[in-house]
C-alpha positions as CSV (number, residue, x, y, z in Angstrom):
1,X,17.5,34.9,-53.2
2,X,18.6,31.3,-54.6
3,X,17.0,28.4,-54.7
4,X,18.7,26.8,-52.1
5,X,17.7,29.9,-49.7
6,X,14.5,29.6,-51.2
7,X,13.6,25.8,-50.2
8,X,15.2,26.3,-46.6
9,X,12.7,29.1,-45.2
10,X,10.0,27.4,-45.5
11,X,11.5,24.1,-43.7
12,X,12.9,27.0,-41.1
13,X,9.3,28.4,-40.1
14,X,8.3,25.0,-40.2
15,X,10.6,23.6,-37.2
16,X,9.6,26.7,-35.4
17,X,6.4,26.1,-35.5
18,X,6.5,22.9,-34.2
19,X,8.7,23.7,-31.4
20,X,7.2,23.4,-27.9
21,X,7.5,26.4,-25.7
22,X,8.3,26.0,-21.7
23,X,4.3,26.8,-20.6
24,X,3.4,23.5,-23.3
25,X,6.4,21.8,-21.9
26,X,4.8,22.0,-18.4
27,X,1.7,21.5,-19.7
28,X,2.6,17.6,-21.2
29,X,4.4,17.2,-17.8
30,X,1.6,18.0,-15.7
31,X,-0.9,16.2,-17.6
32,X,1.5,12.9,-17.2
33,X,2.3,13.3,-13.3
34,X,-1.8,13.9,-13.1
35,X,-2.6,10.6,-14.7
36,X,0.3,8.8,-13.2
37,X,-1.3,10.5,-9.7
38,X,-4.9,9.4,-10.8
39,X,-3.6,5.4,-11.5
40,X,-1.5,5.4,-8.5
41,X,-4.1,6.5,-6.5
42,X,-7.6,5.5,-7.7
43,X,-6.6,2.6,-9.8
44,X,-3.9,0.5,-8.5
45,X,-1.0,0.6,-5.9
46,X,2.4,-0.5,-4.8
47,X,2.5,-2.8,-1.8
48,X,5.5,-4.5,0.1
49,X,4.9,-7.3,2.3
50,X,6.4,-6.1,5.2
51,X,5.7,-9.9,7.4
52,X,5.5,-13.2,7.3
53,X,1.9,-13.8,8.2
54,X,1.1,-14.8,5.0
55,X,3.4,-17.1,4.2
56,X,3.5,-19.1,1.8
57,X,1.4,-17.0,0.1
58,X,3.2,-13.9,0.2
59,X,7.3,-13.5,1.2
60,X,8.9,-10.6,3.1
61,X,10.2,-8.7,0.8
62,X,7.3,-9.2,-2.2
63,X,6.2,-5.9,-3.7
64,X,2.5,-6.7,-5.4
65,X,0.3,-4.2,-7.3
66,X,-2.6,-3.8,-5.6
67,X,-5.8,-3.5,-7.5
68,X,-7.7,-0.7,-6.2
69,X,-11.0,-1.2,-8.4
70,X,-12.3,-4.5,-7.7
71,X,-13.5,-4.0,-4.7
72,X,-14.7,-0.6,-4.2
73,X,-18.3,0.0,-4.3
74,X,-19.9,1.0,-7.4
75,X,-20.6,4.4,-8.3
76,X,-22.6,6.1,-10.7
77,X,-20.0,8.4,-12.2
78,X,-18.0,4.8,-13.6
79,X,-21.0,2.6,-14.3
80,X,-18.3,0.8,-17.1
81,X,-16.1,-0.7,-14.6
82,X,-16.8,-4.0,-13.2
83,X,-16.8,-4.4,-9.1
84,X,-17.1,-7.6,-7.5
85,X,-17.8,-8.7,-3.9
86,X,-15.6,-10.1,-1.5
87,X,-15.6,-13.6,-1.7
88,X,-14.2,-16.6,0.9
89,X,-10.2,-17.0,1.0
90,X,-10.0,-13.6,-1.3
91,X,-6.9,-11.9,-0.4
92,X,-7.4,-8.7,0.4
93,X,-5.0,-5.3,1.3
94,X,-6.9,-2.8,4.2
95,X,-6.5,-0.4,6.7
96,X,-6.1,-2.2,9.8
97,X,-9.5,-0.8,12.1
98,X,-8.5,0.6,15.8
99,X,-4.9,0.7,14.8
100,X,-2.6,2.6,16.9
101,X,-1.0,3.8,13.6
102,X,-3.5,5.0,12.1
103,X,-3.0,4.4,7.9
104,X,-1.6,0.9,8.7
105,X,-2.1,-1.6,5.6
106,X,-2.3,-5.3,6.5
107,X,-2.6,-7.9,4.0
108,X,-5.1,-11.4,4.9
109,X,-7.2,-13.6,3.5
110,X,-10.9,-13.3,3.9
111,X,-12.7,-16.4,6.3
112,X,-15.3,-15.2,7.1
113,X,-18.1,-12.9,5.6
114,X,-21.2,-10.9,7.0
115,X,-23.0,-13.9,8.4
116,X,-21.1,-16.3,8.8
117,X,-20.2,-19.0,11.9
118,X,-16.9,-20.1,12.3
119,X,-14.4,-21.4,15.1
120,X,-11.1,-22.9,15.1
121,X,-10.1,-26.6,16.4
122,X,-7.0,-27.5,16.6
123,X,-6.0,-24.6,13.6
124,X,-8.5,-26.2,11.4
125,X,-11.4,-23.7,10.5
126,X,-14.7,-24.5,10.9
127,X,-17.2,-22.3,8.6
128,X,-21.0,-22.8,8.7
129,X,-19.7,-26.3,9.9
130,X,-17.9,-27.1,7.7
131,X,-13.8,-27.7,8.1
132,X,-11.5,-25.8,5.9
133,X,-9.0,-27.4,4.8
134,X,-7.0,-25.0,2.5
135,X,-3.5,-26.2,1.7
136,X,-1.8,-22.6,2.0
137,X,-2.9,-22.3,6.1
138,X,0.5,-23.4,8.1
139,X,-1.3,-25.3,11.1
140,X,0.1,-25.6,14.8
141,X,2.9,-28.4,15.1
142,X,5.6,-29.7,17.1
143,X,9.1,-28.7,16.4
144,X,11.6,-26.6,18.0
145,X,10.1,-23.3,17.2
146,X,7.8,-23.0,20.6
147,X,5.9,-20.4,18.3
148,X,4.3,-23.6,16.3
149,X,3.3,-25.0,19.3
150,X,-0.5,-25.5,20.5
151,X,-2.2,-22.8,21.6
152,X,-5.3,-22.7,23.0
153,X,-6.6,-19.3,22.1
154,X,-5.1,-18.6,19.0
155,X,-5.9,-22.6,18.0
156,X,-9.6,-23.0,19.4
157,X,-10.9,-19.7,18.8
158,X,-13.0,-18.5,20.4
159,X,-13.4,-21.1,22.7
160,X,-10.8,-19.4,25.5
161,X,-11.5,-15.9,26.2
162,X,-8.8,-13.4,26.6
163,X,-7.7,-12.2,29.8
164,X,-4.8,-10.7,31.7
165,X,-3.5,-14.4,31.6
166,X,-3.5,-15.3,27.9
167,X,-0.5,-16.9,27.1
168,X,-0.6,-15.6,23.8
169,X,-0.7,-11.9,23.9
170,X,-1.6,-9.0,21.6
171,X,-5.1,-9.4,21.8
172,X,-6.2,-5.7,21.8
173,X,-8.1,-4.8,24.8
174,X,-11.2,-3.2,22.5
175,X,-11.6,-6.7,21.0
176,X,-11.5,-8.6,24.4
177,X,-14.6,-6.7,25.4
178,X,-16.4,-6.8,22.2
179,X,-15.9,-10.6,21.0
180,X,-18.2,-11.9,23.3
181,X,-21.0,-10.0,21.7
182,X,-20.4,-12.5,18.6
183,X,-20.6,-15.4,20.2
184,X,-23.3,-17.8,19.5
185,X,-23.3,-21.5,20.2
186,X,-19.3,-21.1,20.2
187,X,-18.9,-20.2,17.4
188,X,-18.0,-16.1,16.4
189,X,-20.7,-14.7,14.0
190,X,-19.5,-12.0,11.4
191,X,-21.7,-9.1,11.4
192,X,-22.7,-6.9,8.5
193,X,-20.6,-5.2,6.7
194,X,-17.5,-6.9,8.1
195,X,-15.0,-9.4,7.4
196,X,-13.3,-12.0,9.7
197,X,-9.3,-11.5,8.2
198,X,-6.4,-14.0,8.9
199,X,-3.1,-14.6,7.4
200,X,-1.9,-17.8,6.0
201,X,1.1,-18.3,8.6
202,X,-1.7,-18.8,11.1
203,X,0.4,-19.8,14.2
204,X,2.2,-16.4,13.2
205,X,-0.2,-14.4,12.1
206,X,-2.2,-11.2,14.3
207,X,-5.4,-11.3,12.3
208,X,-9.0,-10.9,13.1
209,X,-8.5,-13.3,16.4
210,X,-6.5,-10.4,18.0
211,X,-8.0,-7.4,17.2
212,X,-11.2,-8.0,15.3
213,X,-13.3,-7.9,12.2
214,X,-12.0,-5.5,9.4
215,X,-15.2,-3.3,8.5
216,X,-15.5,-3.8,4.7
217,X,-15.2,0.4,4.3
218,X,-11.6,-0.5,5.3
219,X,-11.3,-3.3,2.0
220,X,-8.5,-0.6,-0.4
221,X,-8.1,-3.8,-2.5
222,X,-6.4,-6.8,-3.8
223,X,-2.9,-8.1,-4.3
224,X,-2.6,-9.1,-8.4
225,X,0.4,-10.4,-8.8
226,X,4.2,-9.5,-7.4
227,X,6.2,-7.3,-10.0
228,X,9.6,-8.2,-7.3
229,X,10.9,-10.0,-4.8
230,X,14.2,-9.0,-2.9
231,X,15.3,-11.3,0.3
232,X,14.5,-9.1,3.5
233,X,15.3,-9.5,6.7
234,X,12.0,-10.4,9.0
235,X,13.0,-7.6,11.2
236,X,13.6,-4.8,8.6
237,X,9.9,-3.8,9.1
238,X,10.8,-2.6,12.7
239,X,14.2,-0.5,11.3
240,X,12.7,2.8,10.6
241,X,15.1,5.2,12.0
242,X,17.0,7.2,8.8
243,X,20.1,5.6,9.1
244,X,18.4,1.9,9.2
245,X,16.5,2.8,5.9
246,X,19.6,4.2,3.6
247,X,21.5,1.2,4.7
248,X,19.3,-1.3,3.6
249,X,18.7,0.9,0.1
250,X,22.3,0.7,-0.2
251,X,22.1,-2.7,0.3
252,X,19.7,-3.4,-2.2
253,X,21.7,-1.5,-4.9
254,X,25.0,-3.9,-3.5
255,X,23.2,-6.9,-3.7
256,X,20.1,-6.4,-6.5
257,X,20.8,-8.9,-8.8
258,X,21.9,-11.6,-6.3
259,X,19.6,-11.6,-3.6
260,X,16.4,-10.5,-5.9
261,X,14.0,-13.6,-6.4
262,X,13.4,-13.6,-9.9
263,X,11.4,-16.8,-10.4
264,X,9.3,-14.7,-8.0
265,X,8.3,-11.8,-10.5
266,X,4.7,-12.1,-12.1
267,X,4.0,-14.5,-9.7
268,X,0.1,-14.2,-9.7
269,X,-1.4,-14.3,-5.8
270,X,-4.5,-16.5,-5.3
């Protein structure tokens, strides 16, 4: 044997050690899609913004990552990571509670928390007292959109009860029967373990007024910050038929880099 023969075996069994046989191969490739599974799911989440009840806040057509950790209750088995409490105007992503479609996300700002007494005058909320001013709530005015105007339920909460003549509809018949229960003094007190939810677009938002509190169990998390933003149509959210869906995903592939709202990406939510 030469030389030459002699210094190429050894580099030979070398690279055949190190290859990676099919059962390793789907090994690495299991152990990947199980932690991607494990962030996805425990850790955070994709969201799309499907309305405008939160504008400004949030736009149609925002995709945010949700963060799944901060507000689940603690637990012994991951005494290192750090949990917080909901706290006043936190936004926050969760199940919407006696949903006809049940697995429903809705995304709101917290008002109100367990204990609380609040009311609305005129759009302006009234906690412990106290107006609320916040300068992302859209109040009731008078324009040409007759959704702006006044409106006496959704504007002086809960100072009108709902009924079979409510002007403004979608109040949910389980919540008509129960608000009056937390009613004191006129204002609405939030029991334990709840949260009184409402979007920023208040004269377009169903929140908490129309269907009630949002049990804290239901909390999933909160919105960090929007990785992109593509201009969608306020009514896309109601196209769900298969034909509706691949033509807007063609449309996004068309128009991706024109109709994306770039100086929307990283946009932290607060």
């Amino acid at each position: 044997m030469n030389p030459t023969e002699t210094e190429q075996a050894p580099q030979a069994k070398k690279k055949s050690d190190q290859a990676e046989t099919p059962l390793e191969s789907l090994a690495s490739i299991c152990a990947v899609l199980a932690v991607f599974l494990f962030v996805t799911t425990f850790i955070f989440q994709n969201f799309e913004i499907p309305s405008g009840s939160m504008e400004k806040t949030l736009l149609i057509g925002d995709h945010v990552l949700v963060d799944r950790i901060a507000f689940a209750p603690p637990t012994s088995w991951a005494p290192f990571v750090h949990y917080s409490p909901v706290h006043h105007n936190d936004i926050i992503v969760f199940f919407k509670p006696n949903s006809e479609t049940p697995g429903m996300f809705l995304v709101k700002r917290a008002i109100g928390l367990p204990g609380d007494h609040l009311h609305l005058n005129r759009g302006v909320v009234y906690l412990n007292g106290v107006a609320q001013h916040l300068p992302q709530a859209q109040m009731p005015a008078d324009d040409d959109n007759p959704q702006h105007a006044f409106n006496a339920y959704r504007d002086d909460f809960p100072a009108v009860p709902p009924g079979p003549d409510l002007q403004y509809g979608n109040v949910t018949a389980l919540w008509a029967n129960d608000m009056p229960n937390h009613i004191q003094d006129g204002d609405l007190v939030v029991p334990p373990n709840s949260v009184f939810a409402m979007g920023d677009n208040r004269t377009e938002s169903l929140d908490s007024r129309f269907w009630g509190f949002a049990p804290r169990a239901n909390i999933v998390g909160r919105p960090l910050f929007v990785y992109w933003s593509f201009e969608t149509p306020a009514d896309q959210m109601n196209k769900q038929t298969i034909g509706d869906r691949l033509a807007f995903i063609g449309h996004i592939i068309l128009h991706f880099f024109t109709e994306t709202r770039w100086d929307r990406t990283l946009h932290i939510t607060r």
